[in-house]
Structures are given as structure tokens and as C-alpha cells.
mmCIF file of the C-alpha atoms, coordinates in Angstrom:
data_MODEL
# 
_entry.id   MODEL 
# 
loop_
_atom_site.group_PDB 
_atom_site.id 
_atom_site.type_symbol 
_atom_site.label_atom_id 
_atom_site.label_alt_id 
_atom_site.label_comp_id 
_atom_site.label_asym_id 
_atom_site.label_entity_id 
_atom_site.label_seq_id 
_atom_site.pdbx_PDB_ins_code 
_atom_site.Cartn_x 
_atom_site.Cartn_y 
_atom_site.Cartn_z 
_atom_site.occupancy 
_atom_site.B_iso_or_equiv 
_atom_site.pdbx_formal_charge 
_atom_site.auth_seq_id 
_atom_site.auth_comp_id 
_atom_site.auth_asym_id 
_atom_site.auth_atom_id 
_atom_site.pdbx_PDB_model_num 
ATOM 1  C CA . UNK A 1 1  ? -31.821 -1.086 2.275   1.00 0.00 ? 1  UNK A CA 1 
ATOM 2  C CA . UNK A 1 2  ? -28.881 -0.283 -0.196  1.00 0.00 ? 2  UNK A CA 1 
ATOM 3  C CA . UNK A 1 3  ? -25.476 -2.379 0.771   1.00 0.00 ? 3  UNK A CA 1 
ATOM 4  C CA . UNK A 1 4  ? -22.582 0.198  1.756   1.00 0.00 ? 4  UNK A CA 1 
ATOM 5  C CA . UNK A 1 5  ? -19.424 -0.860 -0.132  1.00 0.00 ? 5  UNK A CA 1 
ATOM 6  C CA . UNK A 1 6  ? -16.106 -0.529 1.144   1.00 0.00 ? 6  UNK A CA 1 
ATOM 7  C CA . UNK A 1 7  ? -13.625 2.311  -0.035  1.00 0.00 ? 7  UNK A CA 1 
ATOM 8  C CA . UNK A 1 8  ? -11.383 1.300  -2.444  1.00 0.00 ? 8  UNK A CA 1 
ATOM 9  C CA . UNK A 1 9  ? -8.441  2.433  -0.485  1.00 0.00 ? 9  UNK A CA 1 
ATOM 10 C CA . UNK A 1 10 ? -9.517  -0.505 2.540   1.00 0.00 ? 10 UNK A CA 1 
ATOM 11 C CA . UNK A 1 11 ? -10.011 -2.988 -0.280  1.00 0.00 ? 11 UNK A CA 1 
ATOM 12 C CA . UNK A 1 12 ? -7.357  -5.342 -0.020  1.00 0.00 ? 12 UNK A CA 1 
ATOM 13 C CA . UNK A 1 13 ? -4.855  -5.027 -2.972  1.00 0.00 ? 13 UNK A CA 1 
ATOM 14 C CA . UNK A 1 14 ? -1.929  -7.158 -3.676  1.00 0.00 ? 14 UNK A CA 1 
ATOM 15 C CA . UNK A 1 15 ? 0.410   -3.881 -2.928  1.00 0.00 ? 15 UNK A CA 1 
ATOM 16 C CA . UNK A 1 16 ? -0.120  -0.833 -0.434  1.00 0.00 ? 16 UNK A CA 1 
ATOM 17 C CA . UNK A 1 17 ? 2.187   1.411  1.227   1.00 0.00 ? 17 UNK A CA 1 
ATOM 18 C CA . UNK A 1 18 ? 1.373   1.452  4.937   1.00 0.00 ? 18 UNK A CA 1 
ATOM 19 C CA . UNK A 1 19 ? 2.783   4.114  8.192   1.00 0.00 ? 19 UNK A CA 1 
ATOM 20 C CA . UNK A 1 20 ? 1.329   3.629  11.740  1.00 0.00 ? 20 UNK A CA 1 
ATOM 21 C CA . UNK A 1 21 ? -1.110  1.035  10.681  1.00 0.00 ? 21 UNK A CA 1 
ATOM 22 C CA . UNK A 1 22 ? -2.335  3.270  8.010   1.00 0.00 ? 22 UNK A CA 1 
ATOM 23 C CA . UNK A 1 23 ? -2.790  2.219  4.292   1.00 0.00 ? 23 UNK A CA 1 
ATOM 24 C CA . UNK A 1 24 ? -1.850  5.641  2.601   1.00 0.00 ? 24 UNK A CA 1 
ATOM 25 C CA . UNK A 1 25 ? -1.464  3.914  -0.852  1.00 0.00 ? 25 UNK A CA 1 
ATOM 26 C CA . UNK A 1 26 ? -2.864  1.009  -2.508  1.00 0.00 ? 26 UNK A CA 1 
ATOM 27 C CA . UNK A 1 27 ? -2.917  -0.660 -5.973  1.00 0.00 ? 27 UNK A CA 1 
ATOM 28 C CA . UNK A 1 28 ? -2.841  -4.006 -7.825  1.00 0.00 ? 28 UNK A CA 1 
ATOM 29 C CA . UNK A 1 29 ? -0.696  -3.707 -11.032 1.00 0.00 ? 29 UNK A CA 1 
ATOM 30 C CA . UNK A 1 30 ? 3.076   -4.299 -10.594 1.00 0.00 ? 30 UNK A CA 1 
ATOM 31 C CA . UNK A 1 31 ? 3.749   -1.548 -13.291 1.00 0.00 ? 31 UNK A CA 1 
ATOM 32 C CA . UNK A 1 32 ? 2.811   1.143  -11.373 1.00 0.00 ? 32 UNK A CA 1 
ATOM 33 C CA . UNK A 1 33 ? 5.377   -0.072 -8.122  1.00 0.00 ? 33 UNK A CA 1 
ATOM 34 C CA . UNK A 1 34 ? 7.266   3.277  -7.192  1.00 0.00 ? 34 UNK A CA 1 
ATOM 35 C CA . UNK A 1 35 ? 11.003  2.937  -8.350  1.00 0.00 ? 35 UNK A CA 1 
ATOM 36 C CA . UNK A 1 36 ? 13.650  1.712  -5.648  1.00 0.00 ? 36 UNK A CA 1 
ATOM 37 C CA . UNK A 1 37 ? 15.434  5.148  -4.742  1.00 0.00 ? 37 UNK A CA 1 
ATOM 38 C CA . UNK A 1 38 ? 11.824  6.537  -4.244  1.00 0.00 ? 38 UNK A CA 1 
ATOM 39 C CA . UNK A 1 39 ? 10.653  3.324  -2.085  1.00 0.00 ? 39 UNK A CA 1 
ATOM 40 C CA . UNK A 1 40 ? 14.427  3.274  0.235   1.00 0.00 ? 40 UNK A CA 1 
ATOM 41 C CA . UNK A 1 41 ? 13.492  7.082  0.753   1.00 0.00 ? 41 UNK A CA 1 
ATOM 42 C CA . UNK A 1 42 ? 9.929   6.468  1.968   1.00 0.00 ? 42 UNK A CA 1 
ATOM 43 C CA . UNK A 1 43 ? 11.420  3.723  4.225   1.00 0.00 ? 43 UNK A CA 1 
ATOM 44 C CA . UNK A 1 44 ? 13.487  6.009  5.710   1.00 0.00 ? 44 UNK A CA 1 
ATOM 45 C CA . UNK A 1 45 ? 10.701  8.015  6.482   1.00 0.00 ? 45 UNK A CA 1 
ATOM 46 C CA . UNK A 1 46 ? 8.662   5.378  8.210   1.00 0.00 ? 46 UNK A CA 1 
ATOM 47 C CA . UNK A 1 47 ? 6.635   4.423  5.331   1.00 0.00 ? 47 UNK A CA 1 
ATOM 48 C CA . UNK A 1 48 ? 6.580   0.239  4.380   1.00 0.00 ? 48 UNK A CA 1 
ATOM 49 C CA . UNK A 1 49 ? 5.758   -1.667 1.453   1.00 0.00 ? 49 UNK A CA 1 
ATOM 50 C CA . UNK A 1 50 ? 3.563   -4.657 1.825   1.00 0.00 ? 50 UNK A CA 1 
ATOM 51 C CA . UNK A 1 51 ? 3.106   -6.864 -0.574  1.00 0.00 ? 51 UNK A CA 1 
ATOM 52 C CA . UNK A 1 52 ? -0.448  -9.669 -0.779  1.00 0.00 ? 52 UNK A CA 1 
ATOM 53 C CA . UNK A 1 53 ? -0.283  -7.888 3.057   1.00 0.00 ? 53 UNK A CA 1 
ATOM 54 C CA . UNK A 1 54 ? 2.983   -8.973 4.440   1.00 0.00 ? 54 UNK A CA 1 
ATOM 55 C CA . UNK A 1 55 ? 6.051   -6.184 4.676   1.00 0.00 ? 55 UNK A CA 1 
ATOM 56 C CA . UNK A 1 56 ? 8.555   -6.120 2.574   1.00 0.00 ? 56 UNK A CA 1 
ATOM 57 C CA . UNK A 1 57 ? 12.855  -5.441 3.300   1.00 0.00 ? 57 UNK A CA 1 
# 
């Protein structure tokens, strides 16, 4: 019987955006972290950044 792996997007990942619960983004390199006007704006609109799974200011 073939093991089902788990989507990459509900792998855990040392940063994810997250609304509701949800993980609607999710990556490991620190380059690719949106830049701070785009991140206060998403904030604004509900959305949080967690970093190794704890929320971030």
C-alpha cells in the first residue's frame, strides 16, 4: 500500500502566512519574506505572519 504524503503547503515551514486558521502561504528561506509595507497591509487585512509557528507583531 503506497504511503500518502502530506501537501507541501501543511508541511510545517519555518514561515507561513496564516487567516482564520488557514495557512494560505508557506516557505522556508528568509529571502523570499514579503517586504514590510506589503506584510503591515496584509495585517490590516486579517492576514498574520508566523514565524517556526508562533505569530509575529
Amino acid at each position: 500500500m503506497p504511503r500518502q504524503q502530506t501537501p507541501f503547503y501543511e508541511r510545517q515551514h519555518k514561515f507561513s502566512i496564516r487567516k482564520d486558521g488557514k495557512v494560505y502561504m508557506a516557505w522556508d528561506d528568509p529571502g523570499l519574506t514579503y517586504p514590510r509595507e506589503v506584510l503591515r497591509s496584509m495585517k490590516a487585512a486579517g492576514y498574520r505572519l508566523y514565524v517556526d509557528g508562533r505569530p509575529q507583531r
